[in-house]
Each structure stands twice: as structure tokens, then as C-alpha cells.
Backbone atoms as SQL, in Angstrom:
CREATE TABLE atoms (id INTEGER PRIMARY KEY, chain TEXT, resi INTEGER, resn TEXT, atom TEXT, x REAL, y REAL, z REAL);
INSERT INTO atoms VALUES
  (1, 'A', 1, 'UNK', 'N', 95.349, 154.878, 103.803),
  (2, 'A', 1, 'UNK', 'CA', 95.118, 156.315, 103.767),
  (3, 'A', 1, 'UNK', 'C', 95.589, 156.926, 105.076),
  (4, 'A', 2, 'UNK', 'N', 96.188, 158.019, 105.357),
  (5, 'A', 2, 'UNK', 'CA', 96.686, 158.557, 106.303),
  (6, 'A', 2, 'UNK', 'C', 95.579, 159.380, 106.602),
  (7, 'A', 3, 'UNK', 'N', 95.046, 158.910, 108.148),
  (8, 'A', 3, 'UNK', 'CA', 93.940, 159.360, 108.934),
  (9, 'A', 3, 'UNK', 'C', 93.064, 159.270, 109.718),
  (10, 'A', 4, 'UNK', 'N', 95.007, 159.349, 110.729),
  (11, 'A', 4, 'UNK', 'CA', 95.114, 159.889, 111.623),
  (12, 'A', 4, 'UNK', 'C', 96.869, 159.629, 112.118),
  (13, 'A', 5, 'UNK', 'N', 97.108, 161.127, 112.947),
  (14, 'A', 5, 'UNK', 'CA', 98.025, 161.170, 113.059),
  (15, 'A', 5, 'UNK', 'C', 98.820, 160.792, 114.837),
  (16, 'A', 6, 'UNK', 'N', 98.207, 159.940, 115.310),
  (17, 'A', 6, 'UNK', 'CA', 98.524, 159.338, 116.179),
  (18, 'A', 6, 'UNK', 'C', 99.782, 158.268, 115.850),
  (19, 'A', 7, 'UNK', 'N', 100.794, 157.978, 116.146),
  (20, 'A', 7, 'UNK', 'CA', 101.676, 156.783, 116.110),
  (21, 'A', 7, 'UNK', 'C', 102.030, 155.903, 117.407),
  (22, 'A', 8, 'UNK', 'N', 102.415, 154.709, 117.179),
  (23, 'A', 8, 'UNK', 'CA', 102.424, 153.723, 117.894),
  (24, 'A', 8, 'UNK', 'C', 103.763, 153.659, 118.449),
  (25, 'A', 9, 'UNK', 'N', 104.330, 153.541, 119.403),
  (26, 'A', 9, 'UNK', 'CA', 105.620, 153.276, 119.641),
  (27, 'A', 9, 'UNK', 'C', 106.651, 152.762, 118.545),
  (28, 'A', 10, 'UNK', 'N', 106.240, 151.461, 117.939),
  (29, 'A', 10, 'UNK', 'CA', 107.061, 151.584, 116.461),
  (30, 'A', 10, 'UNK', 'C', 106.706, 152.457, 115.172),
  (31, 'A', 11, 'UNK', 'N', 106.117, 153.819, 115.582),
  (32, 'A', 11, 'UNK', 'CA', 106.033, 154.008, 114.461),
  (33, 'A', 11, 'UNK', 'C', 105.013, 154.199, 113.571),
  (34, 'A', 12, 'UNK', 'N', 104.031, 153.112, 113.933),
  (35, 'A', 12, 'UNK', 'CA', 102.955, 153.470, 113.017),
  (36, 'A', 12, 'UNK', 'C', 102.051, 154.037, 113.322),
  (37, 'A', 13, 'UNK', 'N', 101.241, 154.088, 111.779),
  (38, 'A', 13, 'UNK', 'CA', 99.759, 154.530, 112.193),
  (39, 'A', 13, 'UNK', 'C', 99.126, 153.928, 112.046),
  (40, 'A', 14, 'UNK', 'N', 98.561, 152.872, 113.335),
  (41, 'A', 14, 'UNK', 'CA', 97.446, 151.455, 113.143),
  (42, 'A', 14, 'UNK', 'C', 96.212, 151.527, 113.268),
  (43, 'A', 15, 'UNK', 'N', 95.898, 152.895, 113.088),
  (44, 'A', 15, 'UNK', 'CA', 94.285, 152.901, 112.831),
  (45, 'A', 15, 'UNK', 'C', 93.557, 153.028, 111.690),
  (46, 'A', 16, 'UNK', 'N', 95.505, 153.813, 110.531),
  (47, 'A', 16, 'UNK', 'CA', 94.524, 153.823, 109.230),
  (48, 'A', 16, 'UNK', 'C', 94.088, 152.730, 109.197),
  (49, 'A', 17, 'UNK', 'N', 93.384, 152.973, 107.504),
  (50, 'A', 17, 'UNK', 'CA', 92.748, 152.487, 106.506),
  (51, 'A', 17, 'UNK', 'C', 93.525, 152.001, 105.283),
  (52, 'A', 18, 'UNK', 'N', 93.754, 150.573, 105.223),
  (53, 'A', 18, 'UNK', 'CA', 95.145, 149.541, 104.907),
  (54, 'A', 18, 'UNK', 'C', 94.362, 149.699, 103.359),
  (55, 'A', 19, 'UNK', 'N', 94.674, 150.404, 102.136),
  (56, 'A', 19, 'UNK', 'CA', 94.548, 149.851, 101.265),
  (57, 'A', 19, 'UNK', 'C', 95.133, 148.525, 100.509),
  (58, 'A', 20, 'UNK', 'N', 96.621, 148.245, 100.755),
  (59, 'A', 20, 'UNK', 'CA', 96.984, 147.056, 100.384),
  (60, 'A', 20, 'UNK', 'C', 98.472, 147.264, 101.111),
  (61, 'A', 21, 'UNK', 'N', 98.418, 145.633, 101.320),
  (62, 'A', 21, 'UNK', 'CA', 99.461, 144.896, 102.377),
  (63, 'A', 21, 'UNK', 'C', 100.651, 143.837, 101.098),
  (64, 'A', 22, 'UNK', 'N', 101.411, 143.921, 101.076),
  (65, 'A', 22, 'UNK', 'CA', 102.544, 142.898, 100.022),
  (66, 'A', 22, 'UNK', 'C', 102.814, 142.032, 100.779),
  (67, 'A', 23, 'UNK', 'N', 102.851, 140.869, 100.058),
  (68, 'A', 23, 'UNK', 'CA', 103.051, 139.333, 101.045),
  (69, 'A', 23, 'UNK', 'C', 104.278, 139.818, 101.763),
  (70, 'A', 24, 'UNK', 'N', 104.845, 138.699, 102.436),
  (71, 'A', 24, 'UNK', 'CA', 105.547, 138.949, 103.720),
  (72, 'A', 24, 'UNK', 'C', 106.853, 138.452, 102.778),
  (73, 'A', 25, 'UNK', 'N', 108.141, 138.823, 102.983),
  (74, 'A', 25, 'UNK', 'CA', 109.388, 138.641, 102.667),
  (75, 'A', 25, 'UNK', 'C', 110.173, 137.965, 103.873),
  (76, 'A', 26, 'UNK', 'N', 110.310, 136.851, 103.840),
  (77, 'A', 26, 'UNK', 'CA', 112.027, 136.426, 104.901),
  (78, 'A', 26, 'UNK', 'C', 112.766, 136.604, 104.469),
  (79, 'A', 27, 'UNK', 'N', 113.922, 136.392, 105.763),
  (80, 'A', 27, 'UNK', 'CA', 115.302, 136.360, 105.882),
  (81, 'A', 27, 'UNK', 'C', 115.747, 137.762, 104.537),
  (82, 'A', 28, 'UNK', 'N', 115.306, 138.581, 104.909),
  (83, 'A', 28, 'UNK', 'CA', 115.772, 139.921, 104.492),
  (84, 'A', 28, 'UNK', 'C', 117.182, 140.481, 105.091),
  (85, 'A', 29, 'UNK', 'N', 118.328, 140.655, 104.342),
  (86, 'A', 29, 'UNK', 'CA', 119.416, 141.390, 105.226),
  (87, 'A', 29, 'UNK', 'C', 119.337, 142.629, 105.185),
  (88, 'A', 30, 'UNK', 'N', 119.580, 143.070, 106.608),
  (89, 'A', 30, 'UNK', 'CA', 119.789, 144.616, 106.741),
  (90, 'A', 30, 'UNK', 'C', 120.759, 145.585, 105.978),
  (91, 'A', 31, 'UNK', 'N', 121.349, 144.661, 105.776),
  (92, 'A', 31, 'UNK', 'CA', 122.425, 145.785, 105.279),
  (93, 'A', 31, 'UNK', 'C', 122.789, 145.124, 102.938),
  (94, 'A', 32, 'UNK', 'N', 121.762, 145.455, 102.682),
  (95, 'A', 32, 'UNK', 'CA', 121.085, 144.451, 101.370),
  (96, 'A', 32, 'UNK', 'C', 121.635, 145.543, 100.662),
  (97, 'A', 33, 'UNK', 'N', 122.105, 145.842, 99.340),
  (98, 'A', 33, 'UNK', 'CA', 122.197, 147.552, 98.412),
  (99, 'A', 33, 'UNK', 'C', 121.682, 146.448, 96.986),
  (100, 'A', 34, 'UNK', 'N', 121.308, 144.941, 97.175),
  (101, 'A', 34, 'UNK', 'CA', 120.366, 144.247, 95.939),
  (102, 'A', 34, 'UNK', 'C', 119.008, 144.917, 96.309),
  (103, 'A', 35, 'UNK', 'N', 118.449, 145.255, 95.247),
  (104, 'A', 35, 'UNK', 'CA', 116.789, 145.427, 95.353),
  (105, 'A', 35, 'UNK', 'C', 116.018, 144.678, 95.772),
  (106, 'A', 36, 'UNK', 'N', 115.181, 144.726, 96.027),
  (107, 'A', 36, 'UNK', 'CA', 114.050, 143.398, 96.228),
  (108, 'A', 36, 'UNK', 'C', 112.574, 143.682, 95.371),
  (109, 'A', 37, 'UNK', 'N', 111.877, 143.183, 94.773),
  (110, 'A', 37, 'UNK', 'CA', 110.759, 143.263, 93.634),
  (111, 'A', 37, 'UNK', 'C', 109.667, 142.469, 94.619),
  (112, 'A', 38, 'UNK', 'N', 108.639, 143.227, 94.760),
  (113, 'A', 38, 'UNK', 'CA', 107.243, 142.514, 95.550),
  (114, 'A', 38, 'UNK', 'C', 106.165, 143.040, 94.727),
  (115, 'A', 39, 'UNK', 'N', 106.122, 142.170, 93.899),
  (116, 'A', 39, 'UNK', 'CA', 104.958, 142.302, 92.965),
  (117, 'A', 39, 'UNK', 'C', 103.557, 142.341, 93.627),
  (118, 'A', 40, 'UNK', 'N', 102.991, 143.340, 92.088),
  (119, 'A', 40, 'UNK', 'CA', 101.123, 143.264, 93.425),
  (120, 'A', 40, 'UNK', 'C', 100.491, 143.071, 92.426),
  (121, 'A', 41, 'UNK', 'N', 100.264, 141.934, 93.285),
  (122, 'A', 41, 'UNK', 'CA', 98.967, 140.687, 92.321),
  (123, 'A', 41, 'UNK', 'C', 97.571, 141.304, 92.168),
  (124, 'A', 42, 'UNK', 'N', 97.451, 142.251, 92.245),
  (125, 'A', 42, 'UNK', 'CA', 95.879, 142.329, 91.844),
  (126, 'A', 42, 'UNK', 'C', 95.926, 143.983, 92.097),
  (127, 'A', 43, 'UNK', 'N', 94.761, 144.757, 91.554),
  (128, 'A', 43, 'UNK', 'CA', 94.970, 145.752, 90.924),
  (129, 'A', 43, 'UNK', 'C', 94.170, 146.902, 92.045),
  (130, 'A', 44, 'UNK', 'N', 95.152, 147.931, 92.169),
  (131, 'A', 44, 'UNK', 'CA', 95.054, 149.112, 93.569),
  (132, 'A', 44, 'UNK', 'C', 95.207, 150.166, 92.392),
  (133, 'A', 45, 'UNK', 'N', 94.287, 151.103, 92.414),
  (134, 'A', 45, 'UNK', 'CA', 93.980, 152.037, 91.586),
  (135, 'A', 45, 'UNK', 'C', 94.911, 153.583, 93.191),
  (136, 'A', 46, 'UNK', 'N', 96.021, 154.257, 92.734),
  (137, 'A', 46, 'UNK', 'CA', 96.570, 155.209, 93.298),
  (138, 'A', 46, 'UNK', 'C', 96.000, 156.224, 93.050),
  (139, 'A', 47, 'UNK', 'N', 95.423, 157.233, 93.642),
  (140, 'A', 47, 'UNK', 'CA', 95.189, 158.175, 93.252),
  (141, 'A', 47, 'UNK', 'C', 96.585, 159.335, 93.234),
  (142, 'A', 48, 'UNK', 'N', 97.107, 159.838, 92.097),
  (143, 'A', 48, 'UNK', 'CA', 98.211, 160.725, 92.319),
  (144, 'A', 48, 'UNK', 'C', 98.067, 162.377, 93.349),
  (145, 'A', 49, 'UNK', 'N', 97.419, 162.327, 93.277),
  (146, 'A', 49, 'UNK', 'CA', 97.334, 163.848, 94.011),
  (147, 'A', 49, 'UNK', 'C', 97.377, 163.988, 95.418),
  (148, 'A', 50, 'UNK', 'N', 97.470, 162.096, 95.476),
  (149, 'A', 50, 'UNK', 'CA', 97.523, 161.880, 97.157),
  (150, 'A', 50, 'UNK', 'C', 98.975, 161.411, 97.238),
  (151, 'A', 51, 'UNK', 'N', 99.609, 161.471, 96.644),
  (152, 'A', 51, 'UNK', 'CA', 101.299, 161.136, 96.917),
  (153, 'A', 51, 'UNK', 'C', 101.869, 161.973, 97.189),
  (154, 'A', 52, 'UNK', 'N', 102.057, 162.279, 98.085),
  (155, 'A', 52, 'UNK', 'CA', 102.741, 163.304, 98.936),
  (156, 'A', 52, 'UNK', 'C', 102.862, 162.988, 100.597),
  (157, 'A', 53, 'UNK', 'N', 103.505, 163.960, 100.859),
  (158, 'A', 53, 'UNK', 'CA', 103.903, 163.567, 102.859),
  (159, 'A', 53, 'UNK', 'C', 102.813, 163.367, 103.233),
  (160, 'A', 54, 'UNK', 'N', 102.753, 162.288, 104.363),
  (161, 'A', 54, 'UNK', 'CA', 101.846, 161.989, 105.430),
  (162, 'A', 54, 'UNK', 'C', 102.267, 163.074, 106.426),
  (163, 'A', 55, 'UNK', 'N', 101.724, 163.990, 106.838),
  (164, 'A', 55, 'UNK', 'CA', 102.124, 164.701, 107.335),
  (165, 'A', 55, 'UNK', 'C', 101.045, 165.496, 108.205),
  (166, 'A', 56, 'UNK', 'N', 100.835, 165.993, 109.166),
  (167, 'A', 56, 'UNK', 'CA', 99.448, 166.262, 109.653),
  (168, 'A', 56, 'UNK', 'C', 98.538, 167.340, 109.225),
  (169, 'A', 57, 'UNK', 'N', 99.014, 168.420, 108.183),
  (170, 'A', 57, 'UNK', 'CA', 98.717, 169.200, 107.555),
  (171, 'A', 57, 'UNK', 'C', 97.941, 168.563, 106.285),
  (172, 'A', 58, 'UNK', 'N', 98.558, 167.355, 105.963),
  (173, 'A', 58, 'UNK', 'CA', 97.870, 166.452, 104.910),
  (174, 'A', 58, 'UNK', 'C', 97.049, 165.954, 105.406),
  (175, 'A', 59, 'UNK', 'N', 96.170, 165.262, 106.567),
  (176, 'A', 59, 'UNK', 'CA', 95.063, 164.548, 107.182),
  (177, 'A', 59, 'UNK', 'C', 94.233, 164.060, 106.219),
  (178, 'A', 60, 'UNK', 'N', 94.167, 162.889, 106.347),
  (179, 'A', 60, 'UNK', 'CA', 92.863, 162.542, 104.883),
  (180, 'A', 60, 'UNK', 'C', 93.356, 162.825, 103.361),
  (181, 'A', 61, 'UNK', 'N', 94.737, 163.638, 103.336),
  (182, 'A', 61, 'UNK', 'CA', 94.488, 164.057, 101.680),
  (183, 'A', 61, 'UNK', 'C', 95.349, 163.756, 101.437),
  (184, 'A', 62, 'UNK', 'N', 96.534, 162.260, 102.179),
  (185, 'A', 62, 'UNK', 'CA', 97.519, 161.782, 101.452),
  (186, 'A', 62, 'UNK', 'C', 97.396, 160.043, 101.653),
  (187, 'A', 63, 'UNK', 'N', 98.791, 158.775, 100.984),
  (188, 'A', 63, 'UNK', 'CA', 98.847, 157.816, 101.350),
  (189, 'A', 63, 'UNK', 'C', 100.021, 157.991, 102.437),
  (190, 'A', 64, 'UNK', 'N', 99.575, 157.012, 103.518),
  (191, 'A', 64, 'UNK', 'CA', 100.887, 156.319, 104.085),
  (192, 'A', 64, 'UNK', 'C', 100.925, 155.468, 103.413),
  (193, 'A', 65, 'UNK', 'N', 103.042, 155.060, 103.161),
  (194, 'A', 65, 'UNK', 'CA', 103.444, 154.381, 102.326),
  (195, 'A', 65, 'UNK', 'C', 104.774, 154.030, 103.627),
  (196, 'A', 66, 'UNK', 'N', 104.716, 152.760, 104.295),
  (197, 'A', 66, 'UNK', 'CA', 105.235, 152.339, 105.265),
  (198, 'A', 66, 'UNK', 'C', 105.958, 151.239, 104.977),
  (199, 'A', 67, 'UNK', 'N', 107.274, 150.726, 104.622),
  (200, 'A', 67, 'UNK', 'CA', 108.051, 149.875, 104.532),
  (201, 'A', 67, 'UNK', 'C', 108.597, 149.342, 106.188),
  (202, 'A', 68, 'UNK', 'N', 107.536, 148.364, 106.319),
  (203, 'A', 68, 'UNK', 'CA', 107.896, 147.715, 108.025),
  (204, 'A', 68, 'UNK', 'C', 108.322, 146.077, 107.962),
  (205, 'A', 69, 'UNK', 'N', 109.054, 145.984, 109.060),
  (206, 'A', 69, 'UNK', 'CA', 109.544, 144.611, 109.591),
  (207, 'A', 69, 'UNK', 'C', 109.234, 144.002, 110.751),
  (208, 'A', 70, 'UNK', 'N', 109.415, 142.475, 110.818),
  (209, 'A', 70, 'UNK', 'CA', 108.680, 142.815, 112.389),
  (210, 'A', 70, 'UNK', 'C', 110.214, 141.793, 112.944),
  (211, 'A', 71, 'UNK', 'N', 110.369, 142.201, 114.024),
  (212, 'A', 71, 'UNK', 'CA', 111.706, 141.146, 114.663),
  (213, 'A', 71, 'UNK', 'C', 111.173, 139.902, 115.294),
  (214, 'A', 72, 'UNK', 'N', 112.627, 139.142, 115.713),
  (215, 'A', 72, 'UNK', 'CA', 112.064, 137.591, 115.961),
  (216, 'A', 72, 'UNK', 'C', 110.917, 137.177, 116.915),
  (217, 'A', 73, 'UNK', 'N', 110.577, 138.357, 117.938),
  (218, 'A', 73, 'UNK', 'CA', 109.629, 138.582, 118.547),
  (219, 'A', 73, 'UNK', 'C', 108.122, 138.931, 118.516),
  (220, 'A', 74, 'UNK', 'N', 108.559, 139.350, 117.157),
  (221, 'A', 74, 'UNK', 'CA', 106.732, 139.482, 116.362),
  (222, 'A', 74, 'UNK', 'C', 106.461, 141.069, 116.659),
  (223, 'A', 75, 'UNK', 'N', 107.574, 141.596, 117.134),
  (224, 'A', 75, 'UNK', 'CA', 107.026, 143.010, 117.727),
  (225, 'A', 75, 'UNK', 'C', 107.659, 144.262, 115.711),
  (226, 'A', 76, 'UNK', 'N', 106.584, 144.941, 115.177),
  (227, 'A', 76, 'UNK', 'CA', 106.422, 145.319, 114.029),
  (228, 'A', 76, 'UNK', 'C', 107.128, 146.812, 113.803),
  (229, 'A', 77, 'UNK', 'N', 108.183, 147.407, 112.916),
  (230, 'A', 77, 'UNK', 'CA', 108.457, 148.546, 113.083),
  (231, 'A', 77, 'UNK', 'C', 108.412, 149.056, 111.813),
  (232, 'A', 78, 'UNK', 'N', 108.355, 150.368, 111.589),
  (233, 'A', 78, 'UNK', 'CA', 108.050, 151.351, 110.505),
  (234, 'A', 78, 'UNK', 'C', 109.758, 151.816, 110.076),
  (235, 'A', 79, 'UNK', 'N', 110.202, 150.959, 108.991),
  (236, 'A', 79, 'UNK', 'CA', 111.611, 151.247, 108.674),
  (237, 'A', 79, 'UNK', 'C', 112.138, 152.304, 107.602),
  (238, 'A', 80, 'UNK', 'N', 110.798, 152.461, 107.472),
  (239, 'A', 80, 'UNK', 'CA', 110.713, 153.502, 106.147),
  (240, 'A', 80, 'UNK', 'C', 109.756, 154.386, 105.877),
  (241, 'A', 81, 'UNK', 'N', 109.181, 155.457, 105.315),
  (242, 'A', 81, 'UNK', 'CA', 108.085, 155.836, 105.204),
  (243, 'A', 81, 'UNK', 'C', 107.871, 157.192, 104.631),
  (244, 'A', 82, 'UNK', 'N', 107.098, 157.726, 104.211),
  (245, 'A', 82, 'UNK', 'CA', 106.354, 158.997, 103.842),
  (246, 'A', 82, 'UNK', 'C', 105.790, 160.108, 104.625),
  (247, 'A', 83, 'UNK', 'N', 106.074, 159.677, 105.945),
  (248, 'A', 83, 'UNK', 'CA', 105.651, 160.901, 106.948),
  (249, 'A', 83, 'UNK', 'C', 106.439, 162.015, 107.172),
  (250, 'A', 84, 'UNK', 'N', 107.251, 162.026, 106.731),
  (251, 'A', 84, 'UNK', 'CA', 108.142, 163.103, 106.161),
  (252, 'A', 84, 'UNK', 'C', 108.990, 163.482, 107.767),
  (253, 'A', 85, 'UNK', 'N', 110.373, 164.164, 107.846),
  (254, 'A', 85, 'UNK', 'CA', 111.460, 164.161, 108.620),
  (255, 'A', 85, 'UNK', 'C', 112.282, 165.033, 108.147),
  (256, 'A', 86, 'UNK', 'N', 113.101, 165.390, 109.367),
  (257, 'A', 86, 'UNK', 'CA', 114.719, 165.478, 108.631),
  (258, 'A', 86, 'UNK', 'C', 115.548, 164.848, 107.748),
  (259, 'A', 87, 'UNK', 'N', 115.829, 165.037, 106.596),
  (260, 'A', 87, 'UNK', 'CA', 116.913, 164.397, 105.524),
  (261, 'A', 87, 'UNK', 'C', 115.928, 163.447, 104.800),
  (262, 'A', 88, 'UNK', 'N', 114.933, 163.460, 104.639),
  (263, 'A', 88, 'UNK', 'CA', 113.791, 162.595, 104.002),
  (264, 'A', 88, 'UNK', 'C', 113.703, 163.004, 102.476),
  (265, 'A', 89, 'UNK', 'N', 113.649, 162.490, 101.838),
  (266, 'A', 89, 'UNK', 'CA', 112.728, 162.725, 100.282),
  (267, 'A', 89, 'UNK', 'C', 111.522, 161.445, 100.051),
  (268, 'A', 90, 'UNK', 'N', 110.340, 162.326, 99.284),
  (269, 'A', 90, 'UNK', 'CA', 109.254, 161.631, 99.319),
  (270, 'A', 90, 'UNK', 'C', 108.828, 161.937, 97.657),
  (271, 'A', 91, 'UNK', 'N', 108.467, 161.610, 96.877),
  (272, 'A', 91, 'UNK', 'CA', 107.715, 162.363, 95.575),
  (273, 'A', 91, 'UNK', 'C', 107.231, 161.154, 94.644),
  (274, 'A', 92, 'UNK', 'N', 107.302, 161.846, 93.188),
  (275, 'A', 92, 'UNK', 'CA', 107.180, 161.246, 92.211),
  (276, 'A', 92, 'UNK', 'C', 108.263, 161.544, 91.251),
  (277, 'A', 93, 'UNK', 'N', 109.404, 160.529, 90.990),
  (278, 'A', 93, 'UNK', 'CA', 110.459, 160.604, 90.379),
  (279, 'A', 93, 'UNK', 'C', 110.554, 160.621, 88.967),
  (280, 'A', 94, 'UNK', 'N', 109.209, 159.467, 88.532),
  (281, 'A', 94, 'UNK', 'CA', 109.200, 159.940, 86.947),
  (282, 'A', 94, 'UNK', 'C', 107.478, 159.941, 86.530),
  (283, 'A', 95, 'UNK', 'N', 107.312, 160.723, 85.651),
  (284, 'A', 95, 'UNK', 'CA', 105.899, 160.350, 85.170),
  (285, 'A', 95, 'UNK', 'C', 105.963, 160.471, 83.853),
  (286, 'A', 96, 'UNK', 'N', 105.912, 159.744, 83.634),
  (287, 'A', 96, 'UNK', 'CA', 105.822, 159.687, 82.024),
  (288, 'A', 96, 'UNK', 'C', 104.535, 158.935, 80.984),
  (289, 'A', 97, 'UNK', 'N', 103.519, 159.732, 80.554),
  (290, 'A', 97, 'UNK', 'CA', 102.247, 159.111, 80.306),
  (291, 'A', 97, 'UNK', 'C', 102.199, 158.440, 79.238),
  (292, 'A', 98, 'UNK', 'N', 103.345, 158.650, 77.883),
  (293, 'A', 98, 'UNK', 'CA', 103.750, 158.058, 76.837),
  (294, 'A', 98, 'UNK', 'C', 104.008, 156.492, 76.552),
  (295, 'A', 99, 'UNK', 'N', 105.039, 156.886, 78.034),
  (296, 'A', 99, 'UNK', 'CA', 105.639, 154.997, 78.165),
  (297, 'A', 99, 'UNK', 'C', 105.159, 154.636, 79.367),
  (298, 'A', 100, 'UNK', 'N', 103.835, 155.107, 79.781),
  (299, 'A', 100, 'UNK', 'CA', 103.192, 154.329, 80.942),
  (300, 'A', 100, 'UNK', 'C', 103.934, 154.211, 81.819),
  (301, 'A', 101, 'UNK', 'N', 104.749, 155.128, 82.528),
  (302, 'A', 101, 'UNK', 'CA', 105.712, 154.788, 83.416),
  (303, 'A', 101, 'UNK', 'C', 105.172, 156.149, 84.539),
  (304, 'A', 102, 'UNK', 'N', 105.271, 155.323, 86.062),
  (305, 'A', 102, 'UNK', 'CA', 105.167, 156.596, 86.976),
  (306, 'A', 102, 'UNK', 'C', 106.077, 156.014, 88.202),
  (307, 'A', 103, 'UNK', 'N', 106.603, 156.573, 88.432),
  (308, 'A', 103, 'UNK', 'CA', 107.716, 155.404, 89.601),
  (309, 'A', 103, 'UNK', 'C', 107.519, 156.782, 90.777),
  (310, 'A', 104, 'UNK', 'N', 107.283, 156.204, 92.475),
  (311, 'A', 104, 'UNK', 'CA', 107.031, 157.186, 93.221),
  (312, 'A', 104, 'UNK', 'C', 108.600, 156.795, 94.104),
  (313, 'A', 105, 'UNK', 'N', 109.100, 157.533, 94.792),
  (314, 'A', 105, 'UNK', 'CA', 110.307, 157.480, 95.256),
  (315, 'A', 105, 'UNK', 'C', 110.668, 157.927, 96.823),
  (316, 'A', 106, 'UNK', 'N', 111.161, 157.383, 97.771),
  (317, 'A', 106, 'UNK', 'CA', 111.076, 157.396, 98.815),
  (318, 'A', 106, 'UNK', 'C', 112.426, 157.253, 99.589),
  (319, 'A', 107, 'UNK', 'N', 113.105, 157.880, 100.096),
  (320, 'A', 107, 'UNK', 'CA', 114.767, 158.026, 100.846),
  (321, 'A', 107, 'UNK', 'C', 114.853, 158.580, 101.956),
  (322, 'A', 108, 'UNK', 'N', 115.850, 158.524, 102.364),
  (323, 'A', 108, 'UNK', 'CA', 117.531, 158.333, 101.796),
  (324, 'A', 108, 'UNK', 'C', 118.166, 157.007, 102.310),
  (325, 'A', 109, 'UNK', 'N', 117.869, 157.207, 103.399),
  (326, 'A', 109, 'UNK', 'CA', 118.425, 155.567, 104.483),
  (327, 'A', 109, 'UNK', 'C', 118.024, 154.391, 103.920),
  (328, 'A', 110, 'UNK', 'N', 116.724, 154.320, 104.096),
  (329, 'A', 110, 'UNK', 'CA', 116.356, 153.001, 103.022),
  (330, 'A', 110, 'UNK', 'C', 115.395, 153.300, 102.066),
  (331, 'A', 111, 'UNK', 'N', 115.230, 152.924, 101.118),
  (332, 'A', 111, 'UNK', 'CA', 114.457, 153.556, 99.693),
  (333, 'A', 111, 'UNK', 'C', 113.866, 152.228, 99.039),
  (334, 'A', 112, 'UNK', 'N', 112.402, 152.838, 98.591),
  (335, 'A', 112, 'UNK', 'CA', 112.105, 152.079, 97.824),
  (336, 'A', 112, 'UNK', 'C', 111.151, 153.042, 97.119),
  (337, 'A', 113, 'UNK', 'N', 110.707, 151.498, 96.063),
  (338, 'A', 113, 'UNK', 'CA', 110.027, 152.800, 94.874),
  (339, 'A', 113, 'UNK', 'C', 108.308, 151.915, 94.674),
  (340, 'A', 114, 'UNK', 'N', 107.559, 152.626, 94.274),
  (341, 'A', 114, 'UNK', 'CA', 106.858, 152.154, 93.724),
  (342, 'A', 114, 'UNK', 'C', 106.652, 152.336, 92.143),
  (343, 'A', 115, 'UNK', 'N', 106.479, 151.617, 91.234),
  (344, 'A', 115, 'UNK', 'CA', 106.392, 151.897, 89.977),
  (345, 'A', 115, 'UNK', 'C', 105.200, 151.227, 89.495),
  (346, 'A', 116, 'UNK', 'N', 104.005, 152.458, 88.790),
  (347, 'A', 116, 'UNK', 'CA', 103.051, 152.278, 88.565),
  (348, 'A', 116, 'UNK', 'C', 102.694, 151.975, 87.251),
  (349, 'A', 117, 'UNK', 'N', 101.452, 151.411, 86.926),
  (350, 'A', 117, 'UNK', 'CA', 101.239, 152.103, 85.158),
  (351, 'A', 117, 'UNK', 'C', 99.737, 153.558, 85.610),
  (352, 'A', 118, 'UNK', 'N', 99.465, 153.512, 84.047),
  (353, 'A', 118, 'UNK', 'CA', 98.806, 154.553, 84.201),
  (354, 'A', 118, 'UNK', 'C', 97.557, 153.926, 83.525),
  (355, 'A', 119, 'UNK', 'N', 96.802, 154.385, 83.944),
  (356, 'A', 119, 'UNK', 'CA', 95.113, 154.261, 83.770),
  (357, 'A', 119, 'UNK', 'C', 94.313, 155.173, 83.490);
């Protein structure tokens, strides 16, 4: 949950409140345009009305959604994210309640998606 808007030299915000962490991925290439799939084993209920920018106007009433790496040094950086920027897109790309489909969407530099069902 985004809350608080303090960041860390790389980036983050390490005081939220971690609803869920995806196992760890190696030997990832930087420069990848294959997808990568990190399934989540056990069940995180999203609330939608909180998908939107982390942003400090949002305090408490959004998710951070942080795609980080850490280098050979162990030192951790925020390569991606929802705190919103210049040239950024953040949303919900499809919702569709029919075919259980809600995919949330996150760009431009590096992108990833989350794709939900519905409950």
C-alpha cells in the first residue's frame, strides 16, 4: 500500500506495507522484448479503486506496484513503477467481467502487466 511518500535513494518506498512479494527471477536480460510470467501462488484479493498513481495526492488510497532488481552487489532498485512521471502510463487496460479478465498496465520503458480474475 502506498503510505508514505518518502523514497530511498533507489527509489523506493521501504516503509510501506508489502502486500505481496513474487519469488525472485535470475539471470534476467536487460534488454529482454520476451515476456516473463511470475505466477502468484496464493490468493491477494486487489482492491480496484486503488489502482491508480502512487502519487502523494493518493496517500493511503492507492497500490505501489514496483518492478525492482537488485545488482551483483545486493544493492535493490525500483525499475519500474506506478508513482507516476514524465512519459509514464499507469491504469487498467482491460476489464472485462464476462470473461473474467482485468489486466492492469504499466509503461513505457519497461512494462508489465498484471492480469487478474474477478471475484
Amino acid at each position: 500500500m502506498y503510505s508514505e511518500a518518502a523514497m530511498t535513494d533507489g527509489f523506493l518506498c521501504s516503509n510501506c506495507p508489502v502486500i505481496y512479494t513474487s519469488p525472485l527471477i535470475r539471470e534476467v536480460n536487460h534488454s529482454t522484448i520476451t515476456g516473463i510470467t511470475i505466477p502468484v501462488n496464493k490468493k491477494i484479493i486487489i482492491d480496484k479503486k486503488l489502482v491508480r498513481f502512487a502519487i502523494p495526492e493518493n496517500l493511503n488510497s492507492a497500490y505501489l506496484i514496483t518492478l525492482m532488481a537488485k545488482d551483483a552487489s545486493g544493492k535493490t532498485y525500483s525499475l519500474q513503477s506506478n508513482r507516476g512521471g514524465g512519459g509514464t502510463y499507469f491504469g487498467v487496460l482491460t476489464e472485462d467481467l464476462t470473461n473474467n479478465k482485468f489486466i492492469v498496465q504499466n509503461g513505457p520503458l519497461s512494462d508489465y502487466k498484471l492480469v487478474c480474475d474477478f471475484e
